[in-house]
ROSE-4610 file (N, C-alpha, C; in Angstrom, 1 decimal, always signed):
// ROSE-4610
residu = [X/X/X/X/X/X/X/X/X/X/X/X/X/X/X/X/X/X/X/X/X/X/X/X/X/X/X/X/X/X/X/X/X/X/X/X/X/X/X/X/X/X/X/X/X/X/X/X/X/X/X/X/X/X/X/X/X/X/X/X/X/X/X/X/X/X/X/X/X/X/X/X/X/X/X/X/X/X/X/X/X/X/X/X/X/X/X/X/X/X/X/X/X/X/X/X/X/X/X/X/X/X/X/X/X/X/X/X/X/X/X/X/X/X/X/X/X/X/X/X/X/X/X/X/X/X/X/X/X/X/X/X/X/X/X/X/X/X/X/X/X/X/X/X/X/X/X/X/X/X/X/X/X/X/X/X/X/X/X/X/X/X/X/X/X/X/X/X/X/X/X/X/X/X/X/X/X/X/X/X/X/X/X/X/X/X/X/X/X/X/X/X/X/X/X/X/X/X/X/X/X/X/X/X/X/X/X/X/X/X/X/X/X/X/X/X/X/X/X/X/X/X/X/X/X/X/X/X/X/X/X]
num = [1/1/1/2/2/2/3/3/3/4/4/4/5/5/5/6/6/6/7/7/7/8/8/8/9/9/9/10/10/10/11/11/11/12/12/12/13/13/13/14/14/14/15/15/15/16/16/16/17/17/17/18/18/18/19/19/19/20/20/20/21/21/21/22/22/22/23/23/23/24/24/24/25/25/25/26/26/26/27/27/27/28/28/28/29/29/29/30/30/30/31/31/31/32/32/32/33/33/33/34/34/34/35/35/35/36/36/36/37/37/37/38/38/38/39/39/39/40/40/40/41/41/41/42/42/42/43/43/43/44/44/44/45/45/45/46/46/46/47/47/47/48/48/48/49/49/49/50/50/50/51/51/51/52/52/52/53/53/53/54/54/54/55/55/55/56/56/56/57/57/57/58/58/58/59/59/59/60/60/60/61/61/61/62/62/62/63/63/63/64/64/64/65/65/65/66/66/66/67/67/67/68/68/68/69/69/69/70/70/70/71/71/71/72/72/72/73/73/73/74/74/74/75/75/75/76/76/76/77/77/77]
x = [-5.0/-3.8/-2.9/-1.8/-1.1/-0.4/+0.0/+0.3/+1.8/+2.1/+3.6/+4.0/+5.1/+5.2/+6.3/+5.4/+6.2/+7.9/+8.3/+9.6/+9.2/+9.7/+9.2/+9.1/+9.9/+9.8/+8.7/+8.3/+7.1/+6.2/+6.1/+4.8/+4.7/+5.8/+5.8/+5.3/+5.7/+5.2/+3.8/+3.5/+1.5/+1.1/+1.1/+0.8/+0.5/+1.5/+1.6/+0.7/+0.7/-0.2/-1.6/-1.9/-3.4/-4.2/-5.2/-6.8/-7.5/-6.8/-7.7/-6.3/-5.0/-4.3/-4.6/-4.6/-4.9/-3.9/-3.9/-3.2/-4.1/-3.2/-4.0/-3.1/-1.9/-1.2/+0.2/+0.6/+2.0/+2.9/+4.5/+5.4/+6.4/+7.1/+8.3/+8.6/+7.4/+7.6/+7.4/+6.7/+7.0/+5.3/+4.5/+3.1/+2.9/+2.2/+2.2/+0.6/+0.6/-0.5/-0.6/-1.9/-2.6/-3.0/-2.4/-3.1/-4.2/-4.3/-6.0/-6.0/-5.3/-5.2/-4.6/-4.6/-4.7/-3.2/-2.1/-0.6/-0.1/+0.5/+0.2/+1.8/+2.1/+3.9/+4.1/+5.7/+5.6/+6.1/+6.2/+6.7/+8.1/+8.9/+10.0/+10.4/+11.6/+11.5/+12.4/+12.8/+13.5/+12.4/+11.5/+10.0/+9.7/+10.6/+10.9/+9.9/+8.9/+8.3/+9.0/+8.7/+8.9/+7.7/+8.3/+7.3/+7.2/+5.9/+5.7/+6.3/+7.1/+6.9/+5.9/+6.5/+5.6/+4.3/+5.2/+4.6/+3.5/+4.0/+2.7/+1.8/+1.8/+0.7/-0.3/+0.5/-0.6/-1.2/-0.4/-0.9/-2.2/-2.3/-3.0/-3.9/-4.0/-5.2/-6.4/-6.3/-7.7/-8.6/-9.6/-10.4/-10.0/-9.9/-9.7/-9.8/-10.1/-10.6/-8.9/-9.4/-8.3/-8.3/-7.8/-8.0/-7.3/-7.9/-7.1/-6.3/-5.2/-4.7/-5.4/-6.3/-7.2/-7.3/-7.6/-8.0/-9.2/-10.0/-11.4/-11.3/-12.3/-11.9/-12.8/-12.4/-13.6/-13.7/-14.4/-13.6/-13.0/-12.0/-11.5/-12.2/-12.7/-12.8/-12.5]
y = [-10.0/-9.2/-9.5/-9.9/-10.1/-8.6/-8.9/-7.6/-7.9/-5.9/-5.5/-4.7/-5.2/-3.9/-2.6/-1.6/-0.4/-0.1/+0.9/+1.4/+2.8/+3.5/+4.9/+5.3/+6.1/+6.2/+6.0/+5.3/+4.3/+4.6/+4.7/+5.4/+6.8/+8.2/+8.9/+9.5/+8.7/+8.6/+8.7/+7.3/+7.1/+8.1/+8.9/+9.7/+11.1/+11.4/+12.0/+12.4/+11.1/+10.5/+11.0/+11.8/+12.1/+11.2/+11.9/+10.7/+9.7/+10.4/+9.2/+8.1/+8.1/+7.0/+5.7/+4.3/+3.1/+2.6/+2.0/+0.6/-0.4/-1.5/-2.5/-3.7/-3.8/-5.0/-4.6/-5.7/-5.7/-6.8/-6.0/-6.5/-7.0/-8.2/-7.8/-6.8/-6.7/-5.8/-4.2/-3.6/-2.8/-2.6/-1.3/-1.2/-0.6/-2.2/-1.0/-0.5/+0.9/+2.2/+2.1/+2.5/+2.6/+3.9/+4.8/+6.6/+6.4/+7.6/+7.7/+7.8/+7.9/+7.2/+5.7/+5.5/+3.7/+3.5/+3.9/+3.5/+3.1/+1.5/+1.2/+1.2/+2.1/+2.4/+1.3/+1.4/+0.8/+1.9/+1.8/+2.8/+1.9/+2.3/+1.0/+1.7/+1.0/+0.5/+2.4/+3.4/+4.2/+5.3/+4.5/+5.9/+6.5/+6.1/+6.7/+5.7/+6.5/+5.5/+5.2/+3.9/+3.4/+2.6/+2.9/+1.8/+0.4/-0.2/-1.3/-2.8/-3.4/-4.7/-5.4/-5.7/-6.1/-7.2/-7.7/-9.3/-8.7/-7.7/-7.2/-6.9/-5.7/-5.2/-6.4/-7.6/-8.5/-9.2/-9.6/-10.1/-9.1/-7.8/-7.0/-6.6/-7.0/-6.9/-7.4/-8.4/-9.0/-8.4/-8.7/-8.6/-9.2/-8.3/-8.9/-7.7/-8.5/-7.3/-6.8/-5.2/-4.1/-3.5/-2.5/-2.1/-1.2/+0.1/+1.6/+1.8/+2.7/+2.8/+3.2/+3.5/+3.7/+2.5/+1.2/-0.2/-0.5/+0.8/+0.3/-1.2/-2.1/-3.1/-2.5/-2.9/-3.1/-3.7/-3.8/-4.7/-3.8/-4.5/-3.6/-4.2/-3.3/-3.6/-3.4]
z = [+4.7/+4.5/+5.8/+5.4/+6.7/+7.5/+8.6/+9.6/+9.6/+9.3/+9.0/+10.2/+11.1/+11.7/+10.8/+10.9/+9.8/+10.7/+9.9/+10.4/+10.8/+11.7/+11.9/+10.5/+9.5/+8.5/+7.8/+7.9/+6.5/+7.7/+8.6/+9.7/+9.6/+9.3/+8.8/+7.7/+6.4/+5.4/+4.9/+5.9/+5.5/+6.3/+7.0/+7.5/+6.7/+5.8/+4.9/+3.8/+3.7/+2.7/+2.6/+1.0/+0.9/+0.8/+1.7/+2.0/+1.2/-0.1/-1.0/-1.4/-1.3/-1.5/-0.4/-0.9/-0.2/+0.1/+1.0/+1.2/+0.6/-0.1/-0.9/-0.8/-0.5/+0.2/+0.8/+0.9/+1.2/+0.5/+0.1/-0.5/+0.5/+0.8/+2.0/+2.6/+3.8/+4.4/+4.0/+2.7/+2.3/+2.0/+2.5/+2.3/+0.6/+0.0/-1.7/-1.2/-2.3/-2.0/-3.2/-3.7/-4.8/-4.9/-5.5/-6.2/-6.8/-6.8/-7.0/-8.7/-9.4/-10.4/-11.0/-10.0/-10.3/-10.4/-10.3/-10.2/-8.8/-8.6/-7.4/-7.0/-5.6/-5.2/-3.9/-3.6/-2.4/-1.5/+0.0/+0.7/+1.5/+1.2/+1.5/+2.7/+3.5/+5.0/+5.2/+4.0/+4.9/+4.4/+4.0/+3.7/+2.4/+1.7/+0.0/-0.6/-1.4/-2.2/-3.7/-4.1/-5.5/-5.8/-7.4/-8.2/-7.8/-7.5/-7.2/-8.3/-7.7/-8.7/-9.7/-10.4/-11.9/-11.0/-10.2/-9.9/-8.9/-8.0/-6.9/-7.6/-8.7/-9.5/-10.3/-10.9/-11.9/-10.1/-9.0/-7.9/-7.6/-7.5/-6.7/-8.2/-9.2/-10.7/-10.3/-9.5/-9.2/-8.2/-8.0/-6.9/-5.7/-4.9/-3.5/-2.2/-1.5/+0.1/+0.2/+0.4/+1.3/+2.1/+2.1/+3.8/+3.1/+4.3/+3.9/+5.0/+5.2/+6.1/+7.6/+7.1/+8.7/+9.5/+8.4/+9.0/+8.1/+7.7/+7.2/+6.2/+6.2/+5.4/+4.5/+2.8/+2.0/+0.8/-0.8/-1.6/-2.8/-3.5/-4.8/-5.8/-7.0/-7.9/-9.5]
């Protein structure tokens, strides 16, 4: 996963953020989170989240290693 530097905002935000939502990639610059029911948002650069792009979500369908916002690494499945 490549490294984003956040905007205060979007550092704000994950912060916010309940324990069980992930980080599971990144969009230009924008961290998409995955709910605990499976709906994956982005947190864009002034902290507001939206729905993630069509193309992130079929990109982020597969299996692949994530990381939660703590850093933990592990795999999705």
């Amino acid at each position: 996963m490549e490294t984003v530097e956040l905007s205060q905002q979007q550092s704000i935000r994950m912060a916010e953020l309940p324990e069980d939502y992930r980080v599971i990639g990144v969009e230009r610059s924008a961290p998409l989170v995955r709910k605990p029911g499976g709906q994956i948002i982005r947190i864009q650069q002034n902290g507001r989240l939206s729905a993630a792009t069509v193309a992130a979500r079929n990109r982020l369908a597969s299996p692949s290693p994530v990381s939660d916002w703590r850093g933990d690494a592990s795999w999705h499945e």
